[in-house]
N, C-alpha and C positions, 0 to 999 in steps of 0.2 A: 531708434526707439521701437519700431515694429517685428523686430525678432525677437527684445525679452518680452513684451507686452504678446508677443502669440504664444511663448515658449507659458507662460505662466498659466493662460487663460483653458491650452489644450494638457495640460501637465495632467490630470488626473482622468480624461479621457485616451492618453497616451498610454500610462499606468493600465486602465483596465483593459486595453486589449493586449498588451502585453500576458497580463496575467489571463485573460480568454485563450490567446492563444497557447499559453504552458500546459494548458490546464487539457487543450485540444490534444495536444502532442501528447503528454500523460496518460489520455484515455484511451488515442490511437496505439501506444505501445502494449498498453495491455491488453487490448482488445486482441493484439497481436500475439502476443505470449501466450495468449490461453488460447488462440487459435491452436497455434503452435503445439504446447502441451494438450491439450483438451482438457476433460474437467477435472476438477480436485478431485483427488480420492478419498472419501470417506475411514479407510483406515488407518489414517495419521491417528483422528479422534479418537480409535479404538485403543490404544496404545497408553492412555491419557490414564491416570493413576485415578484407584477409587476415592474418593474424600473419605468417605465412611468407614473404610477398613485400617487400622495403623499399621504405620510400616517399620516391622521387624529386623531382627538380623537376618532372620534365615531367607527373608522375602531378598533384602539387598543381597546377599553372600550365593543364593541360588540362580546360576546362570540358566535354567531352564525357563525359569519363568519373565 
């Protein structure tokens, strides 16, 4: 009787260090990658379409712009 009776009592302080620790590992990875890469660059956003201006044929059909 003492293995369901502890299985149930610690069951949702098991659960939350599970998920502490995912959450650990998660944050260590990115911490890691953007070591890695260094910071975002700003020009992705530049790239980003005006809302205000409609978009034409000549804007889609012109590979210049």
């Amino acid at each position: 009787m003492g293995i369901h009776y502890d299985y149930k009592s610690t069951k949702g302080i098991k659960l939350m260090e599970k998920q502490a620790k995912r959450e650990r590992k998660l944050a260590e990875k990115k911490a890691k990658r953007e070591a890695k890469e260094g910071p975002k660059k700003e020009k992705d956003r530049e790239k980003a379409l005006d809302t205000s201006k409609p978009i034409t044929l000549d804007f889609l059909t012109n590979p210049d712009k």
